[in-house]
matplotlib code that plots the C-alpha trace (Angstrom):
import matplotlib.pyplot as plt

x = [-51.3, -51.4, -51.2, -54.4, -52.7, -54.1, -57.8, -56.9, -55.5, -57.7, -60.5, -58.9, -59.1, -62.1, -63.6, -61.9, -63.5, -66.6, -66.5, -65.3, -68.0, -70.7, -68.5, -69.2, -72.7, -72.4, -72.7, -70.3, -71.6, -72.1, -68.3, -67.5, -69.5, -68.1, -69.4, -68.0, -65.6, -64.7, -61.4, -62.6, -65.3, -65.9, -63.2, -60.2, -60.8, -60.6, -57.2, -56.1, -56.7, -55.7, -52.4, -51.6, -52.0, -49.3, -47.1, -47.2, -47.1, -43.6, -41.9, -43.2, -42.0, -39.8, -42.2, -41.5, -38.3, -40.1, -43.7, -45.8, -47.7, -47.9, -49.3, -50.9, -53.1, -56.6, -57.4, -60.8, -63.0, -61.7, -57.9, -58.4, -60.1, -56.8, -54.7, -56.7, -55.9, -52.2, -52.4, -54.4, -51.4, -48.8, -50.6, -50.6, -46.9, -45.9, -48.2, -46.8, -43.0, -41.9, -43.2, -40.7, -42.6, -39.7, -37.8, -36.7, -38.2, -38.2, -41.8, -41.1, -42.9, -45.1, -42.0, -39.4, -38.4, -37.4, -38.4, -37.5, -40.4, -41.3, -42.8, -45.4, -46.7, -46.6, -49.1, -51.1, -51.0, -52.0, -55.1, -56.5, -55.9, -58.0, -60.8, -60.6, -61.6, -63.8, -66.1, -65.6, -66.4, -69.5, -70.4, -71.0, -72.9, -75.2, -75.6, -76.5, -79.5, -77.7, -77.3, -73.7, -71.8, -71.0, -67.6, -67.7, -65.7, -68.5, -69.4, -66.4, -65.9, -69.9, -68.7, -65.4, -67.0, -64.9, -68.1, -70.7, -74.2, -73.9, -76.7, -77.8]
y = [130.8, 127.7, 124.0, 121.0, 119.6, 123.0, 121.7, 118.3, 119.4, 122.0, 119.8, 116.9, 119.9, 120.8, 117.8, 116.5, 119.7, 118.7, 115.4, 116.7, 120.0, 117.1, 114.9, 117.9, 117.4, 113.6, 112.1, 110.2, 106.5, 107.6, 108.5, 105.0, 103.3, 101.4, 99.4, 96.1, 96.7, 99.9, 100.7, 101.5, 103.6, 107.0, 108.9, 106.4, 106.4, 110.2, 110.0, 107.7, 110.0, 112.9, 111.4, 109.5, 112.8, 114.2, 111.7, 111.8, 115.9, 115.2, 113.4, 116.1, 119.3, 118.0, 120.9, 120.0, 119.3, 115.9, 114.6, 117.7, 115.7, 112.4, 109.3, 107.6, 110.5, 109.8, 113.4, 114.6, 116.2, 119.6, 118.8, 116.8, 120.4, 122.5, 119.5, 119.5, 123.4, 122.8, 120.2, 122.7, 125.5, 122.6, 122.0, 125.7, 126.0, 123.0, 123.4, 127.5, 126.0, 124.1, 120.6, 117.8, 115.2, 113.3, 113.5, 110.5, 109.9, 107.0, 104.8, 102.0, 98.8, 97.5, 94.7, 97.4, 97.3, 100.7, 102.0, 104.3, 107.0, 109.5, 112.8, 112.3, 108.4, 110.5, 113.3, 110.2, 108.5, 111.3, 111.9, 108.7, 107.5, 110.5, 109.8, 106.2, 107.0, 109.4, 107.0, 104.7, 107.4, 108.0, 104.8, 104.6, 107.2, 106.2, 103.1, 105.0, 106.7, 109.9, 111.8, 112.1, 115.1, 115.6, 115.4, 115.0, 117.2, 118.8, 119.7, 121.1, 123.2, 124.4, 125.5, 127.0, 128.9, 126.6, 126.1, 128.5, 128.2, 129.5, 131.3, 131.2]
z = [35.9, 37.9, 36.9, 36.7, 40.3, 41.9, 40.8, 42.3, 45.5, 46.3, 45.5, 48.0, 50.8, 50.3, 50.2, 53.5, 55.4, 53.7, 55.6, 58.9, 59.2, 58.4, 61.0, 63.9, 64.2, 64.8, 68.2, 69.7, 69.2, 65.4, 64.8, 66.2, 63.8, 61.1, 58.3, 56.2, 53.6, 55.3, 56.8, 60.1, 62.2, 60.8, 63.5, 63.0, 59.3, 59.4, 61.8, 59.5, 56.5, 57.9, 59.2, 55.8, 54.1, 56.6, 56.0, 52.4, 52.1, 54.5, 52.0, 49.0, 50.7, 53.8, 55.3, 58.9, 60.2, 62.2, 61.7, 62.5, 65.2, 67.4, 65.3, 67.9, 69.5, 69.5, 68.8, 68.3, 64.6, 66.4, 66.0, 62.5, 61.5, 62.5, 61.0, 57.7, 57.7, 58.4, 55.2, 53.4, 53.8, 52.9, 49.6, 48.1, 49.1, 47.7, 44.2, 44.3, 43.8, 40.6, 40.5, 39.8, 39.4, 38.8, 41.8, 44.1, 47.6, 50.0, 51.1, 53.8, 53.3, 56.4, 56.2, 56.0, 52.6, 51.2, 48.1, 45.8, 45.1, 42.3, 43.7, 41.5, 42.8, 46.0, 44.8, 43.5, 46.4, 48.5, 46.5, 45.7, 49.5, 50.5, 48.1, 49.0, 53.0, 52.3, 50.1, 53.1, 55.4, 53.4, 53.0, 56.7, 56.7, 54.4, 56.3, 59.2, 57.3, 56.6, 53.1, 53.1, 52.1, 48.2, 47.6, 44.2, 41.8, 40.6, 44.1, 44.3, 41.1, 42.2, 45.3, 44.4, 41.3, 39.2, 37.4, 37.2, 35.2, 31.8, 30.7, 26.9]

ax = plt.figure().add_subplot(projection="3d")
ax.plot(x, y, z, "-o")
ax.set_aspect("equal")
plt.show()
């Protein structure tokens, strides 16, 4: 039997392949788009995610003995796919071990402070940042005209047959 963070993490991957798959049939202008109050244009707000998410799953599981790739590549939706997947595996290992929530990691300030961490302000983190970009991300594209993707939960739990119609 698994725990409620499978729901939440398995929703966060599948709503970030959501994004990209809608992402691949984008032109090029369109993924350098952005919009105000957004972080970014679509691809460097996806990087960004993607990255974060990386960076964040690092510090849960020390799954990588260095940052699993270079931070600075401007890679394209066909590498943030194979990332995403990489992130995806990361998640079910991590959720398939015993959660401490409790445990103490490190976070760097953008001043280079160092703080002390709980696992589970990580796990936190990691989701709401996600959710965060992707409503930016979204937000762009309904800008643009488009009918972004839903990324909703309920989406999800449709998709996953996590909820199913109940007939009467």
């Amino acid at each position: 039997m698994g725990h409620g963070l499978h729901d939440l993490a398995r929703h966060n991957v599948w709503a970030t392949v959501q994004v990209l798959e809608f992402c691949q049939g984008l032109d090029e202008p369109t993924l350098h788009t952005t919009a105000p109050g957004t972080f970014g244009t679509i691809i460097e707000t996806l990087r960004h995610m993607i990255d974060a998410e990386a960076s964040y799953l690092f510090r849960l599981t020390g799954a990588w003995s260095a940052y699993p790739w270079r931070r600075d590549e401007a890679v394209g939706l066909d590498v943030l796919a194979e990332r995403a997947a990489v992130l995806a595996t990361t998640w079910e290992q991590f959720l398939a071990g015993d959660v401490d929530s409790e445990r103490l990691g490190e976070a760097r300030s953008d001043k280079n402070e160092v703080f002390a961490v709980r696992a589970g302000v990580f796990i936190t983190q990691a989701l709401h940042h996600a959710n965060e970009h992707r409503a930016h991300i979204c937000t762009i594209l309904g800008a643009l005209g488009y009918e972004p993707p839903d990324v909703s939960a309920w989406g999800y739990a449709l998709a996953s047959g996590r909820s199913t119609l109940k007939t009467m």
